[in-house]
C-alpha positions in Angstrom: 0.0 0.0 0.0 1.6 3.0 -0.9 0.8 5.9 2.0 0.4 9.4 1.0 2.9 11.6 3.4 -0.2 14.0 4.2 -3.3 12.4 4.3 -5.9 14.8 3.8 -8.1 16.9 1.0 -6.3 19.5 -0.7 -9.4 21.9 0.7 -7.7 21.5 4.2 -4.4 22.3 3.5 -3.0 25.4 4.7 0.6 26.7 5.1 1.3 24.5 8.0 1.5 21.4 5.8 3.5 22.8 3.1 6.3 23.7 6.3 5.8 20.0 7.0 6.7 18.9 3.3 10.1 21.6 4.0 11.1 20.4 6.9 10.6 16.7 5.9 14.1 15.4 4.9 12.8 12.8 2.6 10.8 16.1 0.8 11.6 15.0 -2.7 8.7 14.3 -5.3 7.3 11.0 -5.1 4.8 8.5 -6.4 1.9 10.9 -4.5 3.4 14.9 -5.0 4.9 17.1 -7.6 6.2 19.9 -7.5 6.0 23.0 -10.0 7.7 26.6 -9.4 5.4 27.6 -12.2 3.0 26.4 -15.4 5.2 26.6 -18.2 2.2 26.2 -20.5 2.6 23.2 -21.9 -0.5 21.4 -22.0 0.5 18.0 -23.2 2.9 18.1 -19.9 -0.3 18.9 -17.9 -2.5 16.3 -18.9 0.3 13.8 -18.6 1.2 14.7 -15.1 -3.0 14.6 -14.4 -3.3 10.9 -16.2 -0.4 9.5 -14.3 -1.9 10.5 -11.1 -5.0 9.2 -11.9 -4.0 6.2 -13.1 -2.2 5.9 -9.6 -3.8 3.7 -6.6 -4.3 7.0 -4.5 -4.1 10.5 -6.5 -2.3 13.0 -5.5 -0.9 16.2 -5.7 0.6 18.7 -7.8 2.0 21.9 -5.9 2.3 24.8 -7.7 4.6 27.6 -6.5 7.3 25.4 -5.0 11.2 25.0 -6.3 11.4 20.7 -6.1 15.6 21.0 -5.8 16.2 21.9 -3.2 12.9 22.7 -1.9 11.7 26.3 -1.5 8.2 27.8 -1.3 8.3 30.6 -3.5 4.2 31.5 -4.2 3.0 33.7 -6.8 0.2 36.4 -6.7 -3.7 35.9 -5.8 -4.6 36.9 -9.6 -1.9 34.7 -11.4 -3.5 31.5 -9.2 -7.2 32.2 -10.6 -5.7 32.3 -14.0 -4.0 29.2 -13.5 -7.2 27.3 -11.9 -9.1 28.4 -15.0 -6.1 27.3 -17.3 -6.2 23.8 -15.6 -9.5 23.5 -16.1 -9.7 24.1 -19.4 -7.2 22.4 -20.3 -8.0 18.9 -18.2 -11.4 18.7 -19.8 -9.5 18.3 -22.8 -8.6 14.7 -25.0 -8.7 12.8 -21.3 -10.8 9.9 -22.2 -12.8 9.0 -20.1 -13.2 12.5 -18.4 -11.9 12.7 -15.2 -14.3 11.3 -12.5 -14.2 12.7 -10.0 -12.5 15.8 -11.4 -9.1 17.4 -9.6 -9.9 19.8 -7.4 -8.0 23.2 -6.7 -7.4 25.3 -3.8 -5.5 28.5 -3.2 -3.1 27.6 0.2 -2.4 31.2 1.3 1.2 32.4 3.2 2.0 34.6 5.5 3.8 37.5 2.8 0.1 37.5 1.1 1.2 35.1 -2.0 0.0 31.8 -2.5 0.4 28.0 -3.6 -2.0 26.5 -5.7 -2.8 22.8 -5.1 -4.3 20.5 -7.1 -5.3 17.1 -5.7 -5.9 14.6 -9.0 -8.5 11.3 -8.0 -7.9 7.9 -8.5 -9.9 5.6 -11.3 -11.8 3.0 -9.2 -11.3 0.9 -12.2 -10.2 0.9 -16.3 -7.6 3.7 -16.8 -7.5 7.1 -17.9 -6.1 7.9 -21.8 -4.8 10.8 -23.5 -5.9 11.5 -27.1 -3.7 12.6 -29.4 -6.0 15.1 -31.1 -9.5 16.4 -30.4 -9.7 16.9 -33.9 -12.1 14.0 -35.3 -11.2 14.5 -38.9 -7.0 14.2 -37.8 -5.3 10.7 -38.2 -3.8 11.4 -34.6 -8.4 11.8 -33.2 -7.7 7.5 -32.8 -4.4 7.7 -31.2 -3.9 6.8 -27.4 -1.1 7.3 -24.5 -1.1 5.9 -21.4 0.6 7.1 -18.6 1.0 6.3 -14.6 3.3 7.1 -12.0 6.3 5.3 -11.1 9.2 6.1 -8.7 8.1 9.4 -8.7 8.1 10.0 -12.3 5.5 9.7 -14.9 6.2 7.5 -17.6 4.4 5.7 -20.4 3.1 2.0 -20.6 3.4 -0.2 -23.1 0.2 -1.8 -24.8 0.8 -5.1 -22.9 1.1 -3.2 -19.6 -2.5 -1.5 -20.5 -3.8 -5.0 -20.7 -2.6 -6.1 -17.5 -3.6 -2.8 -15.6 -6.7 -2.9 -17.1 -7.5 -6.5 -15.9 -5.8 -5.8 -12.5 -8.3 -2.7 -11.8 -11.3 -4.1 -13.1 -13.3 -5.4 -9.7 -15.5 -7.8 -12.2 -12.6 -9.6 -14.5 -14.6 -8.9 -17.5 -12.5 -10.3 -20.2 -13.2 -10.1 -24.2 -10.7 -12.9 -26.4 -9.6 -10.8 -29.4 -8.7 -12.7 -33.1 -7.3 -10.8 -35.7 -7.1 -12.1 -39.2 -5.7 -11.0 -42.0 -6.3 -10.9 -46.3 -10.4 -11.2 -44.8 -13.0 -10.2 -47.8 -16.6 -9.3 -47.9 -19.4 -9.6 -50.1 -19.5 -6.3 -52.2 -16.1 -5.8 -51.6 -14.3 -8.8 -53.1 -11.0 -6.7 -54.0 -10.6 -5.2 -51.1 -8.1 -6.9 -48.9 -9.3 -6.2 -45.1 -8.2 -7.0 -41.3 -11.0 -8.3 -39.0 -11.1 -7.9 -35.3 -13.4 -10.2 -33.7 -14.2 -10.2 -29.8 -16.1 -12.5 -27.5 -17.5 -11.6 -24.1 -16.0 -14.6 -22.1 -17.2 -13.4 -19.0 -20.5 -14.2 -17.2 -21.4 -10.9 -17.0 -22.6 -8.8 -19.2 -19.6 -5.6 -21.6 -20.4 -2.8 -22.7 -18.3 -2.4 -25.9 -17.9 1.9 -26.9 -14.8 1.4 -28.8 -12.2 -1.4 -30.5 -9.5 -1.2 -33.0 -5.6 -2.5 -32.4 -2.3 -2.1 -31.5 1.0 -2.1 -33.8 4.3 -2.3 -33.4 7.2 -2.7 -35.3 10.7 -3.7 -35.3 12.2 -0.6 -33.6 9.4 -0.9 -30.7 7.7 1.7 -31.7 3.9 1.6 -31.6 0.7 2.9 -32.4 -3.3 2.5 -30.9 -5.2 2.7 -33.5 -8.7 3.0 -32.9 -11.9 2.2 -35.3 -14.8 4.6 -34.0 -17.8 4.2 -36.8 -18.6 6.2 -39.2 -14.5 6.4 -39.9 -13.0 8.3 -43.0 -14.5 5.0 -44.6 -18.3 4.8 -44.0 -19.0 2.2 -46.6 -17.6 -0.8 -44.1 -20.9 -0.7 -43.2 -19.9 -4.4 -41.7 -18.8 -2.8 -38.5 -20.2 -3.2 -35.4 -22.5 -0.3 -34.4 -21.2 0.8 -31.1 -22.1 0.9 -28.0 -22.9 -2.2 -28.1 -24.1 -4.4 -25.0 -22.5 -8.1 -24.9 -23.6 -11.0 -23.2 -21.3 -14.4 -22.2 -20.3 -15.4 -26.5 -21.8 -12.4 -27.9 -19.4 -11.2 -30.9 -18.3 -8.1 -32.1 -16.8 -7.2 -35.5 -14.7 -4.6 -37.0 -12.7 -4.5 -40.1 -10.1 -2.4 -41.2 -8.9 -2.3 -44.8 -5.1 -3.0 -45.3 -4.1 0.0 -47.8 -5.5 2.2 -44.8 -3.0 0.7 -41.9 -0.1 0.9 -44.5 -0.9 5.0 -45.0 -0.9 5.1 -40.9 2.3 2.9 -40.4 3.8 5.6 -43.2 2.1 8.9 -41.6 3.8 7.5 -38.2 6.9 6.7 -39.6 6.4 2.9 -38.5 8.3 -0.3 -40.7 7.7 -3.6 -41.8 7.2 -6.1 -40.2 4.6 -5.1 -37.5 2.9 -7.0 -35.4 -0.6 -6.1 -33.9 -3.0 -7.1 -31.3 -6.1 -6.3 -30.2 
């Protein structure tokens, strides 16, 4: 069980714990706190730090207006904290998927010389994992891209596919479970010269999945990798032999996608990915 050094909501915290975090000698960031002298307005570094939070088993905290090495409370102004909370927010309601539930909360933890720390105390998922799209932008290649990120050894870092998969099943309280076959050089009727890949799932589990999204994962020689996801209608609305989505599957219930080939070879070129690949679902 990893222990979070002050245990309590962000909305209680006044300058008295942020002298306990200084005089701590073990004061450097951890798996629970991070520090930030100021936003350097980059977003993509933002929602990172949020995700890998999230994605933690407790939360926790990021501390603006505190030096991490060595450790100093520096504070900024009243007015350059409300822009900031407004900044965050914005910006965290942005390509997280799902949205943040429950969403961070910020406080304003005044000092004595009238400037302030902003704190901003990031929930854990109960179960699943937080994403980060690539692009909001439906009509951008990048709109079916994931990330991952969590948390370790005080650092945020990204996880592999495989590592999704396992998180994913480790978090989930029901061990709902859906077997995945991919097969290649597939064709359909109408569509006889068109060489597709289909992606089949069954619901092997007892109870009842709720299925909003599928598609695959690629990598390549180099480790390199890509998610691609297939939300219907894609840039292709004529594979009409998708799988409406959401769909709701019982124990053996299937669900079908397919993905023609000359479109994976364009996205293995746009991402700079080579032969061979593998992929999962």
């Amino acid at each position: 069980m990893i222990l979070l050094r002050i245990d309590k909501p962000i909305l209680d915290w006044t300058e008295n714990e942020l002298k306990m975090l200084q005089n701590d000698p073990h004061n450097l960031e951890d798996m629970n706190i991070e520090y930030k002298e100021h936003y350097n307005r980059d977003s993509s570094e933002l929602r990172r730090d949020v995700v890998s939070f999230a994605n933690s088993e407790v939360g926790g905290y990021i501390l603006y207006g505190i030096r991490d090495d060595p450790f100093e409370i520096i504070g900024t102004t009243r007015g350059e904290v409300d822009k900031l909370k407004n900044t965050i927010g914005h910006i965290i309601n942005q390509n997280i998927d799902p949205r943040l539930d429950p969403p961070p909360i910020s406080h304003p933890i005044y000092l004595y010389n009238n400037l302030y720390v902003l704190g901003v105390q990031i929930f854990p998922k109960q179960s699943g994992i937080y994403a980060i799209r690539r692009s909001s932008n439906p009509n951008n290649t990048d709109f079916r891209l994931y990330s991952f990120w969590i948390r370790s050894d005080g650092r945020k870092r990204q996880l592999s596919m495989e590592e999704v998969n396992s998180y994913i099943i480790k978090t989930d309280p029901y061990k709902k479970r859906i077997d995945v076959k991919i097969h290649f050089n597939t064709f359909l009727p109408n569509r006889s010269m068109e060489r597709l890949i289909s992606i089949n799932g069954v619901n092997k589990s007892v109870r009842p999945i709720i299925v909003s999204s599928y598609g695959f994962h690629v990598e390549d020689n180099n480790d390199k990798g890509l998610a691609l996801f297939i939300q219907p209608p894609n840039k292709h609305p004529g594979t009409r032999f998708n799988t409406h989505l959401p769909i709701k599957l019982q124990d053996g219930d299937l669900c079908s996608a397919y993905y023609p080939i000359e479109d994976l070879r364009e996205d293995l070129a746009d991402h700079k990915l080579t032969l061979p690949i593998t992929i999962k679902g």
